[in-house]
Backbone as JSON Lines, residues from 0, in Angstrom:
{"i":0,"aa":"X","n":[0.85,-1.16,0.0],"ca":[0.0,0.0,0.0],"c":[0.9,1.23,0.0]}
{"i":1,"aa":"X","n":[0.1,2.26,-0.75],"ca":[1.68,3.21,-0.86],"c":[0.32,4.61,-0.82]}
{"i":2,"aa":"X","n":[0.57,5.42,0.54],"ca":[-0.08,6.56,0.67],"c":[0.21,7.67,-0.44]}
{"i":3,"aa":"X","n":[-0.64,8.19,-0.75],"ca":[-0.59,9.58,-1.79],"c":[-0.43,11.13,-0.82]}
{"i":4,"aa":"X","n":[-0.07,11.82,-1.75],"ca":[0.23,13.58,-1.49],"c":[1.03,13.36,-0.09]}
{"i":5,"aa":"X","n":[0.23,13.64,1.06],"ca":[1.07,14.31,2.37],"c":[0.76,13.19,3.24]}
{"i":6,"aa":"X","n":[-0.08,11.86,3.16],"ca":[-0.35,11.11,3.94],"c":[0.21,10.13,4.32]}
{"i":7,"aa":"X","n":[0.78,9.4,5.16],"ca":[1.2,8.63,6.04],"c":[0.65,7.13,6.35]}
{"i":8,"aa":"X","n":[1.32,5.83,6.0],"ca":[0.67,4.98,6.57],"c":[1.74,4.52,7.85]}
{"i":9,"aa":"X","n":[1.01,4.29,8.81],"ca":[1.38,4.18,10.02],"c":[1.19,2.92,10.82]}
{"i":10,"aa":"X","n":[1.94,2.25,11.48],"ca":[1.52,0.93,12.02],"c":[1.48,1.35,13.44]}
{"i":11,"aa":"X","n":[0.29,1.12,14.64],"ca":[-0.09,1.76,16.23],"c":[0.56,0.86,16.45]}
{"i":12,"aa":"X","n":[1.74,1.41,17.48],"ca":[2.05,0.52,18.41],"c":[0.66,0.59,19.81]}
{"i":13,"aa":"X","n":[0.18,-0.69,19.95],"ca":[-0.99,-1.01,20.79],"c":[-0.28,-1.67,22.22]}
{"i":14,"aa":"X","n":[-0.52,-0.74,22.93],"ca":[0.08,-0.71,24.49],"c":[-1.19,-1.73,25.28]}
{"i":15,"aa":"X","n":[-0.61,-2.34,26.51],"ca":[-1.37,-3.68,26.95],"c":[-2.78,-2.77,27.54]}
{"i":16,"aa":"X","n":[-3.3,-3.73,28.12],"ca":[-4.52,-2.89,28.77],"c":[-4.1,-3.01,29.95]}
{"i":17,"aa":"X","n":[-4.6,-2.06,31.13],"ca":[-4.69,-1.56,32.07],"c":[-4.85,-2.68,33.35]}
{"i":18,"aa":"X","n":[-3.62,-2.87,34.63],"ca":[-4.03,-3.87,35.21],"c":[-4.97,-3.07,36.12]}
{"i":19,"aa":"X","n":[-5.7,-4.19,36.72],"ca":[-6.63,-3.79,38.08],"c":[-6.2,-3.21,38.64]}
{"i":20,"aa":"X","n":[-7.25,-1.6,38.82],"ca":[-6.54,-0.7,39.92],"c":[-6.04,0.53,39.1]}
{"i":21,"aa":"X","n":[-5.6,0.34,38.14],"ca":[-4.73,1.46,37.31],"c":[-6.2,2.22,36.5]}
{"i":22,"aa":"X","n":[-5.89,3.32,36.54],"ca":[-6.52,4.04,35.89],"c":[-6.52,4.36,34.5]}
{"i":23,"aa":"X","n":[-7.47,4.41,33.11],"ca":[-7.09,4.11,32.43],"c":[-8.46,5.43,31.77]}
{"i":24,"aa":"X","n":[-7.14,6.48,30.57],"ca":[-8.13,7.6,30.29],"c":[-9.29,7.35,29.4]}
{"i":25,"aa":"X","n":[-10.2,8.52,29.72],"ca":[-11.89,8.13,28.7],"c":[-11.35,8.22,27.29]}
{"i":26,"aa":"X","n":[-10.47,9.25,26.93],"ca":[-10.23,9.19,25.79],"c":[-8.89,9.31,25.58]}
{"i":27,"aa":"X","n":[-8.33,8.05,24.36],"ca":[-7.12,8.83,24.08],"c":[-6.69,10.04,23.18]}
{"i":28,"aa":"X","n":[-5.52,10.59,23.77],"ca":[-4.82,12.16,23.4],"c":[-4.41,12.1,22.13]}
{"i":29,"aa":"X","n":[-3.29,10.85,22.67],"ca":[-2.26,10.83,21.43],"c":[-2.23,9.32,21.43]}
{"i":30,"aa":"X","n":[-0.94,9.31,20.16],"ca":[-1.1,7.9,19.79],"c":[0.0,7.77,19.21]}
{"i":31,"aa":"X","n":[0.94,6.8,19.37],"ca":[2.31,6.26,19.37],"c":[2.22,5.81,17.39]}
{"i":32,"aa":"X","n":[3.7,5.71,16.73],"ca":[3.41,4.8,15.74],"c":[4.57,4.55,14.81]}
{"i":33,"aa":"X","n":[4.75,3.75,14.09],"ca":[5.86,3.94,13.08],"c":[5.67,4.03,11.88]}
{"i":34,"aa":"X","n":[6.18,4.87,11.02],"ca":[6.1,4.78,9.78],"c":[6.1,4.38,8.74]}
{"i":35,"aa":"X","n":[5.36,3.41,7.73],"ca":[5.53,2.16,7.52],"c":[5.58,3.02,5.91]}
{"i":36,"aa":"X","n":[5.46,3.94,5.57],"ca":[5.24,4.61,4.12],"c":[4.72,6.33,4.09]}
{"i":37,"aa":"X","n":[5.24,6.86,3.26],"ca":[4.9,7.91,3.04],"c":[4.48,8.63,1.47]}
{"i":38,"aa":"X","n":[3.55,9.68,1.55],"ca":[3.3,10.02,0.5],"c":[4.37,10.68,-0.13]}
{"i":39,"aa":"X","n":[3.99,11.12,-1.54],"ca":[5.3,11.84,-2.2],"c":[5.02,13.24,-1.81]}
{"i":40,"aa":"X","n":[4.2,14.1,-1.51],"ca":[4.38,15.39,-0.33],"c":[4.49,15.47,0.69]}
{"i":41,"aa":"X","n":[4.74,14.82,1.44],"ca":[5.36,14.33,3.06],"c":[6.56,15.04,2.84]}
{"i":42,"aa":"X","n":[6.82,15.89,4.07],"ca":[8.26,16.63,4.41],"c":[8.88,16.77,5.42]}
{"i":43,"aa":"X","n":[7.93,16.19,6.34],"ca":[8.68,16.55,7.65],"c":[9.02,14.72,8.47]}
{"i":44,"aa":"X","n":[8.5,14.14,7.72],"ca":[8.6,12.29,7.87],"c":[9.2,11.78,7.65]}
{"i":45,"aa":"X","n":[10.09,10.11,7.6],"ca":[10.25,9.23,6.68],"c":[10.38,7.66,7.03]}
{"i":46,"aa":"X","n":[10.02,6.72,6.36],"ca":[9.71,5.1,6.59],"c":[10.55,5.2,7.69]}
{"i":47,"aa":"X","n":[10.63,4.17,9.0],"ca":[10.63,3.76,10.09],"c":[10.72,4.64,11.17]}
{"i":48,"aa":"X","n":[10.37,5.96,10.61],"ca":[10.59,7.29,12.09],"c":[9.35,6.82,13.09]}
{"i":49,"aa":"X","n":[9.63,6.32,13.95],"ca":[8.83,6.69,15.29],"c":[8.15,7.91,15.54]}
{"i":50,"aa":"X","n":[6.87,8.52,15.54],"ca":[6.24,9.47,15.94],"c":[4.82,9.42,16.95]}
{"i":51,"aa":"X","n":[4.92,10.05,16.8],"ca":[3.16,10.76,18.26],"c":[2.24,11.88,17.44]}
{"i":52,"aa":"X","n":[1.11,11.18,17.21],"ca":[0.06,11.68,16.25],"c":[-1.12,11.99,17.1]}
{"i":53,"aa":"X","n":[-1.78,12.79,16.86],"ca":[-3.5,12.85,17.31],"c":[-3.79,11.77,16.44]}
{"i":54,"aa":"X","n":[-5.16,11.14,17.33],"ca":[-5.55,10.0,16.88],"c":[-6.59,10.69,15.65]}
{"i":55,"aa":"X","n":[-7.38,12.16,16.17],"ca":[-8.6,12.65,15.26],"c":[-8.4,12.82,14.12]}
{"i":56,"aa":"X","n":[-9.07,12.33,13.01],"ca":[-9.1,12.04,11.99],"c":[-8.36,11.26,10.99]}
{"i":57,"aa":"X","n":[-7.81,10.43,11.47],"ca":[-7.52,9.49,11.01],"c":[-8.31,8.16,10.24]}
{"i":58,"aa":"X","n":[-7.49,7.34,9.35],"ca":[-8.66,6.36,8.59],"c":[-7.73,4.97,9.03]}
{"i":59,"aa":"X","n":[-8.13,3.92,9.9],"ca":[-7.9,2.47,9.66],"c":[-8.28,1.95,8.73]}
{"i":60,"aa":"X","n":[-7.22,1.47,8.15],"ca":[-6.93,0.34,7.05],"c":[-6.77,-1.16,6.86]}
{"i":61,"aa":"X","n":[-6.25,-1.3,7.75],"ca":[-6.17,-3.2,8.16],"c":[-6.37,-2.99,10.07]}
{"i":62,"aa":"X","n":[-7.32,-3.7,10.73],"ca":[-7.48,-3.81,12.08],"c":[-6.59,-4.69,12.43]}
{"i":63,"aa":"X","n":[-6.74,-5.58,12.04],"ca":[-5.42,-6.79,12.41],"c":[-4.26,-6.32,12.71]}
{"i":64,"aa":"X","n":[-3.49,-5.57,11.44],"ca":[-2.08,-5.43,11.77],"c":[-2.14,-3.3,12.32]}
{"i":65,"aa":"X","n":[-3.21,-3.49,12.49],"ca":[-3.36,-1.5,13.09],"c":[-2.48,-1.12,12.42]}
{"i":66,"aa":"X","n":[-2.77,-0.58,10.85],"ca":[-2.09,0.46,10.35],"c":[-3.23,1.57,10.32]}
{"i":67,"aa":"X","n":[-2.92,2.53,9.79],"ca":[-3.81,3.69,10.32],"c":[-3.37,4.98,8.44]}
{"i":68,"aa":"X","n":[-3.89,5.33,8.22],"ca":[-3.25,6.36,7.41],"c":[-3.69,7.97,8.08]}
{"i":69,"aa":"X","n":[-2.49,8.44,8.26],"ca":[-2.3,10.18,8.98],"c":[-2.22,10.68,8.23]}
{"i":70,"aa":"X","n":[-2.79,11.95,8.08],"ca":[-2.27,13.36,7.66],"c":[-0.91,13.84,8.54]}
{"i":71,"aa":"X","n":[-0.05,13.97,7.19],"ca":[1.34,14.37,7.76],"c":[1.06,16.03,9.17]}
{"i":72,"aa":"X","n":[-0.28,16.27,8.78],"ca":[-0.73,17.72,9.74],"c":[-0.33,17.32,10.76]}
{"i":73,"aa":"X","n":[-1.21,15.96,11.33],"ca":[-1.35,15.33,12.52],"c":[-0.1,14.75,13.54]}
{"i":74,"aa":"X","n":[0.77,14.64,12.65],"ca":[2.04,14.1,13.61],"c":[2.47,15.57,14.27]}
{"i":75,"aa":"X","n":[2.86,14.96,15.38],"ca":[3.46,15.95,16.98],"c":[4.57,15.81,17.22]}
{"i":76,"aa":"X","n":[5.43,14.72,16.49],"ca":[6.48,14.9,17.24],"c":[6.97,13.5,16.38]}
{"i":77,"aa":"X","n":[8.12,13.54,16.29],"ca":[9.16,12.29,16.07],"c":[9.98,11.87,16.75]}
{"i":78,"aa":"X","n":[10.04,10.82,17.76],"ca":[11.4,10.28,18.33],"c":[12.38,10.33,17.88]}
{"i":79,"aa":"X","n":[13.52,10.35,18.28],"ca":[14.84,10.43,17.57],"c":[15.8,9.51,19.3]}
């Protein structure tokens, strides 16, 4: 699968669930991920960068393997 213009396909890293007792938020903020492809107007990205996206508005693509396609808008930040 190969994203177009500025968009991003992204694989969620999916964190465990919550043991008993731990508090666990109503909604999530943000959302962890790696970069599995980028469009050809993407500029600030590239394949395996680690980043932190708002989850809003985003489109899932395969549930199984949680890839996700982002608007390059949406990423917050890149690990390094």
């Amino acid at each position: 699968m190969r994203p177009i213009n500025n968009k991003l396909l992204v694989k969620v890293d999916v964190k465990e669930k919550p043991k008993k007792g731990e508090e666990q938020m109503a909604a999530v903020s943000i959302m962890n991920g790696e970069v599995i492809a980028a469009g050809t107007e993407v500029k600030f990205t590239k394949k395996g960068d680690k980043v932190i996206f708002a989850p809003f508005g985003i489109d899932q693509v395969n549930p199984k393997e949680n890839l996700v396609i982002v608007d390059e808008t949406l990423i917050l930040a890149v690990n390094e």
